[in-house]
N, C-alpha and C positions, 0 to 999 in steps of 0.2 A: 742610132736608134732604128727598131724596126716598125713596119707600118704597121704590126700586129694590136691587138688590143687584148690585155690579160685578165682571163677570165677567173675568179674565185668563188667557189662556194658552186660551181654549176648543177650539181645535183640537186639543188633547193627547189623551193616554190618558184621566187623569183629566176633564181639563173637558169633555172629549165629553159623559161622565156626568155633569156636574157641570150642564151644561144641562136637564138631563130631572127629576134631582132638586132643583137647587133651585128649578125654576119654580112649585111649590106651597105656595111660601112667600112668593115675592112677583117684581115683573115684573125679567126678567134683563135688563141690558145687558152682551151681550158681547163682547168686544175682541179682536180677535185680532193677530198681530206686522205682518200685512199692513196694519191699521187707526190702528195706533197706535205708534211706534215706541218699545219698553219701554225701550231703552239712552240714551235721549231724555230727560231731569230733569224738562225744562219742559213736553215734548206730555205726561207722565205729569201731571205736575200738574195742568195746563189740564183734560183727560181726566176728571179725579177730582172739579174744584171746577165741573164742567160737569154731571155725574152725581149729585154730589152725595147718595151713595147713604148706604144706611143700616148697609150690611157691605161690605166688598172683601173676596174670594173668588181670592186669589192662584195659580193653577194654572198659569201659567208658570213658567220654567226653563230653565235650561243644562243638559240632563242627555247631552251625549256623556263621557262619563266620563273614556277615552282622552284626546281630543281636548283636554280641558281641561288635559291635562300642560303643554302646549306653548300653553295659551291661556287660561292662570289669569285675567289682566286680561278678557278676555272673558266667561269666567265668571260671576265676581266680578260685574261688570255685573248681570246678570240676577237671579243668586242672592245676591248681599248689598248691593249697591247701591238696586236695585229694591224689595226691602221696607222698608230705611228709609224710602226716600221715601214707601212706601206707610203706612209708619207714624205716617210725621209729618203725611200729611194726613189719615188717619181721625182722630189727636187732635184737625186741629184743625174736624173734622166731629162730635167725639163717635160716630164709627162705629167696629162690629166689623172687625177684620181677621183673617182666616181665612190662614194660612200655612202652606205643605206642607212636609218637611224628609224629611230621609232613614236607615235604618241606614249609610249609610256615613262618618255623624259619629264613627264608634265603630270602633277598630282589629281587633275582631274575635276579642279574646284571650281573651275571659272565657267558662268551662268551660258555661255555660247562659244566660237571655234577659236581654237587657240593657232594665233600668228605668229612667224617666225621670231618676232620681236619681245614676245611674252617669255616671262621668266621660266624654264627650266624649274623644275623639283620633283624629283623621282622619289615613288614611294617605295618603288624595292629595291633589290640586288641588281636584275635585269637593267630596270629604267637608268641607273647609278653607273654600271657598266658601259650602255652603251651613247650615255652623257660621254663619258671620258674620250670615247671614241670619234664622236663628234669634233670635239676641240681639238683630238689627235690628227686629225683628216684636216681638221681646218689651219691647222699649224704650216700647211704648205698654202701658196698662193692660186694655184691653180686645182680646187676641187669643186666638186658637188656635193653639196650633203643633201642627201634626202631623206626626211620624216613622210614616213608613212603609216598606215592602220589597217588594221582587221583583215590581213592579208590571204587569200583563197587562190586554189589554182585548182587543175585537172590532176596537178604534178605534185605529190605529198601529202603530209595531213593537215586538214584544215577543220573547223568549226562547220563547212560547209558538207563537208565529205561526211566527218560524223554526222551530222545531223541525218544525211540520205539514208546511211547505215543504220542510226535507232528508229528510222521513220518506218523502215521497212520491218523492222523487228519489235515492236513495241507498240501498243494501243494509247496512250498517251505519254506525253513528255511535261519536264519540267524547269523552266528555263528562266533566265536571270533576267529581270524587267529593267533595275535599272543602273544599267550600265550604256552608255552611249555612243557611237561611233560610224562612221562610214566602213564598211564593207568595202576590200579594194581591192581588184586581179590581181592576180600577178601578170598576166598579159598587157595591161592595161601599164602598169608600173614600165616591164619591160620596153613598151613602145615608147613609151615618155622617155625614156631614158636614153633611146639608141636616138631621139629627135633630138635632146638638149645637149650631146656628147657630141652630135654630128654638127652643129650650133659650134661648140665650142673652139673645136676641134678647125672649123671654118678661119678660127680666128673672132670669134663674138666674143665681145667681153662681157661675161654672166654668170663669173664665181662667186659661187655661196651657199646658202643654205636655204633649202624650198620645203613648202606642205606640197606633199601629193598625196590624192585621197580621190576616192569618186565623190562626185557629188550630191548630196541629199544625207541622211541621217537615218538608224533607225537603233533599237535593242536589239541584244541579243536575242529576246524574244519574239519580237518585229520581223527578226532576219530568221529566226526557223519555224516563224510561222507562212511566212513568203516562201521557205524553201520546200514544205510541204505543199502550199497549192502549186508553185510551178510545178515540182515534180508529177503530181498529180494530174496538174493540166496536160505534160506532156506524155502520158501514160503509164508510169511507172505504178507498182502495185505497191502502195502505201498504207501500211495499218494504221498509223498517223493521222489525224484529219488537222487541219491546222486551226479548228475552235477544242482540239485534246491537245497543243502545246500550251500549258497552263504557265504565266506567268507570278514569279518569287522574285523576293530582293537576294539581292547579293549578299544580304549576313544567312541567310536558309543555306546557302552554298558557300562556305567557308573553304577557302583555299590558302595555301603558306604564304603566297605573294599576294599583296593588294592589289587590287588593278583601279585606274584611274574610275570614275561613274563616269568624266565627258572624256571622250577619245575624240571629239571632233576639229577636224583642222581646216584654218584656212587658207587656199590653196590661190591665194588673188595675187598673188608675189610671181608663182610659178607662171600662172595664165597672160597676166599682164608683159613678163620679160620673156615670155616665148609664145607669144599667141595661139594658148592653145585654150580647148575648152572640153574641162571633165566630165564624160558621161556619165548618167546616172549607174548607183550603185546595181538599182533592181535588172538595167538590161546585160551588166558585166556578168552579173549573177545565174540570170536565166540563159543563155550562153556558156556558162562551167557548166548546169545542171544537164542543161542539155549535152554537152560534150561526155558526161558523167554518164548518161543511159544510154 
């Protein structure tokens, strides 16, 4: 085995960061869908018993949501195919596998944050898909699964990034009131991750499955109304004011996939078995925007 740790999906939100922090742990190889082709059994395997690494660091995905209506079997691929295989080879390397998952395993009924121990129930293709993935990651003894939400970076597209984009071009917006959730870096993700892999990696015994989320809550309308005054605070030339983000429910905005109304997760699992504590969503945020101008 080599001391390397294998990178997938680095092009993303998350593995952008996931290259910066986990290179202080030890040397990355990282993969991308151009290099390697993930919906591939066998280039995955050759890929892994080539690397021969000491953790796989899963950050690829299916994550068109929509899209996935109409292209479950495609999905699937990536988000529940892809980490068996990836499970069956860290067994049989004795390597950590690192696995990303998401709140929309969870239908979004329950009145406050839903904990690792809470039932599962996906209302789409997405959530359905990367359940299975879950269980496929968890099938070996030595992983991480991590659920996380409303994920934003510097690096790709986000909810955040659009929003700068219509704020600048557009006199008022109109945005989904109630749908719920924490806002979460990817930087913020990526740090936690290279903390609890370097943890484990130590020899900590901490396999399993964690919420990671920043902490606090807000709407989507909440969160691009916040993203017009910071931008604004920081000078940016915004047509937008953030009392012209008008808020609507979620049936005004009819989209193919359901998405969960609560996205909220609780994260007291992660913080308690690795003593950490998650900052607020508004300073990760203000922080990308800034990085964004």
């Amino acid at each position: 085995m080599s001391h390397a740790i294998l990178l997938l999906g680095g092009n993303g939100q998350v593995g952008w960061e996931l290259q910066r922090s986990l290179s202080v742990l030890a040397p990355i190889v990282t993969v991308t869908r151009a290099e390697c082709d993930l919906a591939d059994e066998g280039a995955v395997r050759r890929l892994v018993r080539n690397v021969a690494p000491r953790a796989i660091v899963n950050a690829a995905a299916y994550t068109a949501v929509d899209a996935a209506e109409d292209d479950e079997a495609g999905a699937a691929r990536l988000n529940a195919t892809l980490p068996a295989i990836l499970a069956d080879e860290a067994a049989g390397l004795d390597a950590w596998l690192l696995h990303y998952s998401t709140d929309y395993v969870f239908d979004g009924n329950k009145p406050d944050a839903y904990g690792e121990g809470d039932a599962p129930d996906p209302q789409n293709a997405y959530g359905r898909t990367k359940l299975r993935g879950e269980h496929a990651a968890q099938a070996w003894r030595r992983h991480l699964v991590l659920r996380t939400s409303w994920v934003f970076g510097s690096h790709g597209g986000n909810f955040l990034k659009t929003m700068l984009r219509l704020g600048r071009e557009r006199d008022e917006l109109k945005v989904v009131d109630d749908q719920v959730g924490a806002p979460t870096s990817a930087a913020l993700i990526a740090d936690v991750s290279a903390h609890m892999l370097s943890a484990v990696l130590k020899g900590r015994d901490a396999a399993g499955l964690y919420h990671l989320a920043s902490s606090g809550h807000t709407s989507w309308c909440g969160y691009a109304r916040f993203i017009m005054a910071e931008a604004r605070r920081l000078g940016a030339d915004m047509r937008c004011t953030p009392e012209s983000v008008h808020a609507i429910p979620g049936s005004a905005y009819p989209t193919p996939a359901r998405r969960p109304a609560n996205s909220r997760l609780d994260t007291r699992r992660l913080s308690n078995t690795f003593g950490l504590v998650m900052p607020a969503w508004q300073a990760q945020a203000s922080r990308v925007i800034e990085t964004l101008l």
